[in-house]
Backbone as CSV, one residue per row, in Angstrom:
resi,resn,N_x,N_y,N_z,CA_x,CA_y,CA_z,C_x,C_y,C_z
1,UNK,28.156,-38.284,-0.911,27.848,-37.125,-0.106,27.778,-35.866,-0.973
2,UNK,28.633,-35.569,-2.145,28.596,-34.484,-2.650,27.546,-34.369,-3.659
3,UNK,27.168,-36.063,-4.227,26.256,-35.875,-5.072,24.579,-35.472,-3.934
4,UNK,24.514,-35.536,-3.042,23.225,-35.488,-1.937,23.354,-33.772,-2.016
5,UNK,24.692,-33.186,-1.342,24.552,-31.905,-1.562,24.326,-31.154,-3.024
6,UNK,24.633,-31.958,-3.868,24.185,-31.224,-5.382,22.899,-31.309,-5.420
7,UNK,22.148,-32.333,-4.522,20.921,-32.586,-5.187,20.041,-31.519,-4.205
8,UNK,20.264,-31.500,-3.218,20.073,-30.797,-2.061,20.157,-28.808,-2.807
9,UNK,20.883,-28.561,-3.312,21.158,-27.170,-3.893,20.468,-26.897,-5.332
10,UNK,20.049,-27.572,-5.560,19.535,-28.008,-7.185,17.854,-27.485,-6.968
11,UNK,17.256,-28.105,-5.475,16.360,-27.837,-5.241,15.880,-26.826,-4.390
12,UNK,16.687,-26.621,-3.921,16.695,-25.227,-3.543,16.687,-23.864,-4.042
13,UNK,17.304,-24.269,-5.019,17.563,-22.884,-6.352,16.116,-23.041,-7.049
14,UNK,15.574,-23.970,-7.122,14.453,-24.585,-7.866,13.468,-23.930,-7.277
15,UNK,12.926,-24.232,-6.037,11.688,-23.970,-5.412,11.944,-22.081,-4.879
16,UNK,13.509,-21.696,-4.974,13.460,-20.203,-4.493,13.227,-19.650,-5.987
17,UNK,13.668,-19.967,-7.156,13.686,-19.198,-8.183,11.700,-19.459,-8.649
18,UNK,11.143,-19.891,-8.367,9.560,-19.938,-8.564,8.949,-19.331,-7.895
19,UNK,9.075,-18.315,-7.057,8.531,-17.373,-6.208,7.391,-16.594,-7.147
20,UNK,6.483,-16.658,-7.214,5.414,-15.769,-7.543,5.250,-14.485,-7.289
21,UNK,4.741,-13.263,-7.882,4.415,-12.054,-7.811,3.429,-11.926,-6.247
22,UNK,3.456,-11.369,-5.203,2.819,-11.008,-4.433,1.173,-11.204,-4.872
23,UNK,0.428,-11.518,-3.815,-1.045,-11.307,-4.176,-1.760,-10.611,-3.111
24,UNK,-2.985,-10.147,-2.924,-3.991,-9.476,-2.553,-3.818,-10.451,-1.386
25,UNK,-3.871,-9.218,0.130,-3.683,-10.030,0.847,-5.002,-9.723,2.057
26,UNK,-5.562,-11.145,1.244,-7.276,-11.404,1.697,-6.959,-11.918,3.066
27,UNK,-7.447,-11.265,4.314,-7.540,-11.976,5.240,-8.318,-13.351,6.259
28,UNK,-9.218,-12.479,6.322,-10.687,-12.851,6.684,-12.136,-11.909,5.952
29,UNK,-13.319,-12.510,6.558,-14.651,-11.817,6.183,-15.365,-11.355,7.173
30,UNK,-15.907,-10.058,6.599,-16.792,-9.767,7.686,-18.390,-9.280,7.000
31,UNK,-19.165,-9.604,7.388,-20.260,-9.244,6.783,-20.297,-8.735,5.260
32,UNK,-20.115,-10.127,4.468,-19.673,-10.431,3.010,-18.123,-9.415,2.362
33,UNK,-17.530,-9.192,3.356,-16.626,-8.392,2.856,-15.352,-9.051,3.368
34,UNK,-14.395,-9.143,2.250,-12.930,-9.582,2.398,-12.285,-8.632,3.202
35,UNK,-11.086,-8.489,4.242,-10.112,-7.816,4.887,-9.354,-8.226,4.174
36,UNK,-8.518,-6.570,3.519,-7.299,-6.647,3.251,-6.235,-5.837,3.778
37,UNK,-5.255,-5.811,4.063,-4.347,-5.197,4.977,-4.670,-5.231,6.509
38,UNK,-4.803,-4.105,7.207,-5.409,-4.174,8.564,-6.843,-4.411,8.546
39,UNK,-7.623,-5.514,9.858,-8.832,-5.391,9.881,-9.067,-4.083,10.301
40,UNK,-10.743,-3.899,9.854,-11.114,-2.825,10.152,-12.842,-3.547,9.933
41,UNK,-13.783,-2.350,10.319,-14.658,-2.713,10.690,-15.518,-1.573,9.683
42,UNK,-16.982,-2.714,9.579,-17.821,-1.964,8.647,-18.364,-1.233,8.940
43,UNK,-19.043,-0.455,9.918,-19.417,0.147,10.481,-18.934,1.388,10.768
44,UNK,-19.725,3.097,10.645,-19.535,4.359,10.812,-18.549,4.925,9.334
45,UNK,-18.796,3.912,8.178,-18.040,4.471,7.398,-18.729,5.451,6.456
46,UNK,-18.430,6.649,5.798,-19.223,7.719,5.573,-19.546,7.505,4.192
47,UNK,-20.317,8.218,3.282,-20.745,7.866,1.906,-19.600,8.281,0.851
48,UNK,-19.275,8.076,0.113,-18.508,8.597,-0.766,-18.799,10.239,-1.059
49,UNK,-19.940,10.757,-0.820,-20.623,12.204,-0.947,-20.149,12.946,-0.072
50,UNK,-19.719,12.359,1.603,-19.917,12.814,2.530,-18.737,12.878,2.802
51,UNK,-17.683,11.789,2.379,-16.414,11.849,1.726,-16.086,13.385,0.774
52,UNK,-16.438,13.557,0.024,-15.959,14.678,-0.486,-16.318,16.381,-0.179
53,UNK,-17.112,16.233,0.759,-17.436,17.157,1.784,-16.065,17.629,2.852
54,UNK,-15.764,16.510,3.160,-14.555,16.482,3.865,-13.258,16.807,3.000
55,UNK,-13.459,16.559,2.316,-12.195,16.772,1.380,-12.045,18.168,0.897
56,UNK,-13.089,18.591,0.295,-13.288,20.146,0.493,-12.857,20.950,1.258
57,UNK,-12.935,20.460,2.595,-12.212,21.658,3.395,-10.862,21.426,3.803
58,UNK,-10.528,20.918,2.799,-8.862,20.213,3.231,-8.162,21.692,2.138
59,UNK,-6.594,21.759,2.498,-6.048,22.750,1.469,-4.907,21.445,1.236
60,UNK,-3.926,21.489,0.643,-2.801,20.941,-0.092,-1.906,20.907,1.546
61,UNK,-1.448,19.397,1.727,-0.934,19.235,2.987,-1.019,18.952,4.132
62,UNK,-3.136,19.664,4.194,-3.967,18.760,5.157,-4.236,17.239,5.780
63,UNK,-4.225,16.927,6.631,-4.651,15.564,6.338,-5.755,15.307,7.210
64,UNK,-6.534,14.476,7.303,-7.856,13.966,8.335,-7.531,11.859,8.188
65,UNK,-8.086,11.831,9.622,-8.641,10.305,9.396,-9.353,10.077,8.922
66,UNK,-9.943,8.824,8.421,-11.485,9.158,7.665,-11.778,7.482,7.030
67,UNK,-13.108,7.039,7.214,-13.470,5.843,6.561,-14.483,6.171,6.048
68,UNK,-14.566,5.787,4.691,-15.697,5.710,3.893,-15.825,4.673,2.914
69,UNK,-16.800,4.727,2.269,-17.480,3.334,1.306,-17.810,3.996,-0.488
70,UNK,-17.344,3.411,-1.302,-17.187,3.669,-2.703,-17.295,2.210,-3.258
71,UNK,-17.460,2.194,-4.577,-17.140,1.515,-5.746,-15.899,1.717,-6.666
72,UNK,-15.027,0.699,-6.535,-13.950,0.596,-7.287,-14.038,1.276,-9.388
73,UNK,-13.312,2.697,-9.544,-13.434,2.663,-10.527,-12.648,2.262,-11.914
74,UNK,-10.848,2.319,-11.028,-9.771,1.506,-11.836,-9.116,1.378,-10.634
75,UNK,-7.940,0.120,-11.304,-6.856,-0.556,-10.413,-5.822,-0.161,-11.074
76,UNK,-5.028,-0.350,-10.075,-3.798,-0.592,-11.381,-3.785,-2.135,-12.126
77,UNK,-3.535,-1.874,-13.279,-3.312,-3.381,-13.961,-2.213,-4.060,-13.529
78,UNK,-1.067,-3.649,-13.348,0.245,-4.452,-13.224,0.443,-5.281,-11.602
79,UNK,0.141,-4.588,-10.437,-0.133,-5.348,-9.201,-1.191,-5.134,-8.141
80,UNK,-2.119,-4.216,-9.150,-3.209,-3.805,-7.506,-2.926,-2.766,-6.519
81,UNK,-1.574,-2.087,-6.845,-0.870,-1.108,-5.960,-1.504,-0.131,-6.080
82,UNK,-2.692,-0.050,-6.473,-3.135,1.584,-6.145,-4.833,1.202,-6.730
83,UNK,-6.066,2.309,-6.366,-7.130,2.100,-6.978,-7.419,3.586,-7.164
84,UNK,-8.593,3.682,-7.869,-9.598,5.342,-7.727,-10.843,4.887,-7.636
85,UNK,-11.107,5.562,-6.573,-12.858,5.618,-6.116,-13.389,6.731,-6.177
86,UNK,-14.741,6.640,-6.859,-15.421,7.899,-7.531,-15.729,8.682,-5.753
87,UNK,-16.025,9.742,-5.712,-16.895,10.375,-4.495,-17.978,11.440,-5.266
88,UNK,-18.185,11.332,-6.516,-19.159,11.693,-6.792,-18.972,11.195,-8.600
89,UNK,-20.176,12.075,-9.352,-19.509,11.726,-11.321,-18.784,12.255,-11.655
90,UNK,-18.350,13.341,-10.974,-16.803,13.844,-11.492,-15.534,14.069,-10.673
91,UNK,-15.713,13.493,-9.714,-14.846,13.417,-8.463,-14.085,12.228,-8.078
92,UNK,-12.821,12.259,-8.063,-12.252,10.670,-7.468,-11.466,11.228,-6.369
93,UNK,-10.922,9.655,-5.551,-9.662,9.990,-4.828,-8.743,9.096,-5.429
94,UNK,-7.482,9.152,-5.728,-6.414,7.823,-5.826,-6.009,7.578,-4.350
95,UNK,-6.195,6.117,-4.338,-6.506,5.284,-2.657,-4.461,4.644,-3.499
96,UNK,-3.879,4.676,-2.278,-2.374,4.054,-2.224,-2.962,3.194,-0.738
97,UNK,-1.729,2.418,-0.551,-2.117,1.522,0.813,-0.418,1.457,1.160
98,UNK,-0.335,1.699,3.073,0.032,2.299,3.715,1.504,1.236,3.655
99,UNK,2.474,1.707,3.107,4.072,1.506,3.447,3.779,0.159,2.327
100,UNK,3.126,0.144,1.478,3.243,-0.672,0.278,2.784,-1.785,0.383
101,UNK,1.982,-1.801,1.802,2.053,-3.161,2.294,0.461,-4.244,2.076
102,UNK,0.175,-3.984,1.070,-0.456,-4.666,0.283,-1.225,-4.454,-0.819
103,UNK,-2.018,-5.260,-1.549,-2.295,-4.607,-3.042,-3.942,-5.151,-2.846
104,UNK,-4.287,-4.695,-4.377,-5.603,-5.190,-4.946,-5.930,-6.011,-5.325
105,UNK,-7.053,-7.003,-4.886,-6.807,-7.952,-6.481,-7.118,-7.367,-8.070
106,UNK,-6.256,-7.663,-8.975,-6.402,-7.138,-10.126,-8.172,-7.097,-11.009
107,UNK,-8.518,-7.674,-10.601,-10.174,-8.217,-11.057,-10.773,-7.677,-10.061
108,UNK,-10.586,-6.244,-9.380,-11.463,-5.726,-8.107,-12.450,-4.838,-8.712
109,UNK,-11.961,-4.439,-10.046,-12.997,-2.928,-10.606,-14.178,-3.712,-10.477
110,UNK,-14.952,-2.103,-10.323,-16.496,-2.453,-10.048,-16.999,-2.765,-8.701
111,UNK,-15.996,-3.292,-8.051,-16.572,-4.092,-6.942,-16.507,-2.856,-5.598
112,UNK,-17.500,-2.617,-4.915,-17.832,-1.794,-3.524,-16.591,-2.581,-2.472
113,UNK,-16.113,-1.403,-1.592,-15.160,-1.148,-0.952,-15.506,-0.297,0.234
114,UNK,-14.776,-0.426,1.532,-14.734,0.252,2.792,-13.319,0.090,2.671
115,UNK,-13.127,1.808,2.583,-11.147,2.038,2.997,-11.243,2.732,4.261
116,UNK,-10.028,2.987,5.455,-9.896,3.393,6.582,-8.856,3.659,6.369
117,UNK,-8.185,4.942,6.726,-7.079,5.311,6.687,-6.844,7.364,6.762
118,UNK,-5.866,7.527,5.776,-5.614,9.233,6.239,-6.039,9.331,5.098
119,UNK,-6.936,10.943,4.466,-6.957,11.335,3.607,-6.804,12.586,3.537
120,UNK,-5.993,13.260,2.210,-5.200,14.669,2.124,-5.353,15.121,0.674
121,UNK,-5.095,16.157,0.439,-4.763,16.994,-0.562,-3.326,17.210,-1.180
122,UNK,-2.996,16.513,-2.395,-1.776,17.008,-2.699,-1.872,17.202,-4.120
123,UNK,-0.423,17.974,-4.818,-0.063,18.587,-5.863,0.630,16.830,-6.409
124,UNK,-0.057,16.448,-7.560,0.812,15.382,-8.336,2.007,16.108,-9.203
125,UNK,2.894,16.001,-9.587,3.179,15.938,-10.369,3.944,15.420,-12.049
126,UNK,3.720,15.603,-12.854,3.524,15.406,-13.984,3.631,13.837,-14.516
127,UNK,5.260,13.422,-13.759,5.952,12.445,-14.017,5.095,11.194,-13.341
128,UNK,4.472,11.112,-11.982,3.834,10.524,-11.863,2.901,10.897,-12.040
129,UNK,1.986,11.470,-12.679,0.433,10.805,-13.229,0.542,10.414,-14.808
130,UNK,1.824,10.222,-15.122,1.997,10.067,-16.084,2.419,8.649,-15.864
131,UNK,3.377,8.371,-14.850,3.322,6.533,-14.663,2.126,5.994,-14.182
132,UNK,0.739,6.623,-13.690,-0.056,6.399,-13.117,-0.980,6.036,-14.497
133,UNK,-0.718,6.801,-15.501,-1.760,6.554,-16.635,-0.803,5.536,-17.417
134,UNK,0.263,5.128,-16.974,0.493,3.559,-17.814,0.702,2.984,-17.280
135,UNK,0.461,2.453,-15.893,0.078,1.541,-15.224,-2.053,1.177,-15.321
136,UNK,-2.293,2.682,-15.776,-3.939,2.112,-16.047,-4.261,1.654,-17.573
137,UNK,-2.959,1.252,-18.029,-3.194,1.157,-19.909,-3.289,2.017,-20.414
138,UNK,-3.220,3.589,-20.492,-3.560,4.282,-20.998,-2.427,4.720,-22.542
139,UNK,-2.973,5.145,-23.553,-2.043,4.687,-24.595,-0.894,6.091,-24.060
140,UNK,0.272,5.776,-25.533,1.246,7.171,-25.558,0.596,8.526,-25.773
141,UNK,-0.345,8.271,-26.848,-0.674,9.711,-27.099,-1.348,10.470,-25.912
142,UNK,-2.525,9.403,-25.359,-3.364,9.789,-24.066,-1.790,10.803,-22.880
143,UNK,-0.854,9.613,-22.900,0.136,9.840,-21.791,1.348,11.152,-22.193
144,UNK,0.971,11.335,-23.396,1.652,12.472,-23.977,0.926,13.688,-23.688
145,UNK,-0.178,13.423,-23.775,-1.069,14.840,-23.170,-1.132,15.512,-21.938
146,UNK,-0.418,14.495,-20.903,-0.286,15.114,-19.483,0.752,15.518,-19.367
147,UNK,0.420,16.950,-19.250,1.412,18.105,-19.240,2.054,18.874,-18.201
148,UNK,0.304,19.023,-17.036,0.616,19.724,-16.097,-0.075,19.285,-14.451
149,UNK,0.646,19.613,-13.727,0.597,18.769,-12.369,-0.797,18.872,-11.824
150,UNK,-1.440,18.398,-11.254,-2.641,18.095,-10.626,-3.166,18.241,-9.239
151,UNK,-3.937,19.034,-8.781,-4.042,19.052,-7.427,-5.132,17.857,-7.207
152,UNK,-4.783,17.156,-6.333,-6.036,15.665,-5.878,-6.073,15.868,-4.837
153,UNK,-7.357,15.063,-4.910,-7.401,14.412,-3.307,-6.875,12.617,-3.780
154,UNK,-6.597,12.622,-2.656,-5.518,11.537,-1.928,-5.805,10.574,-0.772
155,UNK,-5.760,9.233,-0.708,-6.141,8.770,0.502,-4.585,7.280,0.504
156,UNK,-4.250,7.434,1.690,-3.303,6.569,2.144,-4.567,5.485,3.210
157,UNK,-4.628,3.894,2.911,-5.551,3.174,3.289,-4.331,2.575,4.223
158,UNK,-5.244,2.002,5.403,-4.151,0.977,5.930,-5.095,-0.180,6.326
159,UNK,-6.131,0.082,5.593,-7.120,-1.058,5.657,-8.545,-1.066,4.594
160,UNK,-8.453,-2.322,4.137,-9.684,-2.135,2.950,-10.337,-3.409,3.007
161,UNK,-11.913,-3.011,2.683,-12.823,-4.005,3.233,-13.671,-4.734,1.893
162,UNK,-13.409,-5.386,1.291,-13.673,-5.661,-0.353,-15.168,-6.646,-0.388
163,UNK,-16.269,-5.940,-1.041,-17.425,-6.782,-0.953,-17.070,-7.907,-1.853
């Protein structure tokens, strides 16, 4: 009996200690596009242009609802926890997803996207865009150069639609 319970605990420790890193949590498809986090739907989502129109009239603190459509321009490397989507050639937003509750797949750059969620204006500062640029690889010296805090735009997703 005690050797059944050793064997019994042996494997248990076994199959809990192999737990894998979280992954991209692909739901279903909708008109060639993966759901990740909440469904949401392709449809009425605005251009990335039309996107930053809106963002414009935001001040630091604002927030709006808002869905729009971009191309993935970085991920984070380490779990997918965060992306930036251009809204124009010199314009991004950093996209977070809502109460942590799901990621990217790491191999998403490049790839066109529909996010739904809140988007706002805030003040970064220093310390994180500084973990933000070594979570994107960025070297020491690059990460030594960020000095001073950043006003962005910002989007909290609680749903993303991955072509």
């Amino acid at each position: 009996m005690k050797l059944l319970f050793k064997i019994t605990m042996i494997f248990a420790l076994v199959f809990t200690a192999c737990k894998t890193e979280k992954k991209a949590d692909i739901k279903s498809t909708e008109n060639d596009y993966e759901f990740i986090g909440n469904q949401i739907s392709v449809g009425e989502a605005l251009t990335a242009e039309k996107m930053l129109e809106k963002f414009n009239t935001l001040k630091v603190g604002d927030t709006i609802n808002a869905k729009f459509a971009s191309t993935i321009k970085e991920v984070c490397t380490k779990k997918g926890c965060w992306m930036k989507l251009p809204l124009n050639g010199e314009t991004e937003t950093m996209v977070k997803f809502k109460d942590y509750g799901f990621f990217m797949p790491l191999d998403s750059q490049g790839k066109e996207v529909i996010v739904d969620g809140i988007a706002f204006v805030k003040e970064t500062p220093v310390e994180e865009l500084r973990h933000y640029a070594e979570d994107a690889g960025k070297s020491k010296e690059e990460i030594a150069k960020i000095t001073e805090p950043k006003v962005e735009f910002a989007f909290e997703a609680n749903g993303v639609l991955l072509k």
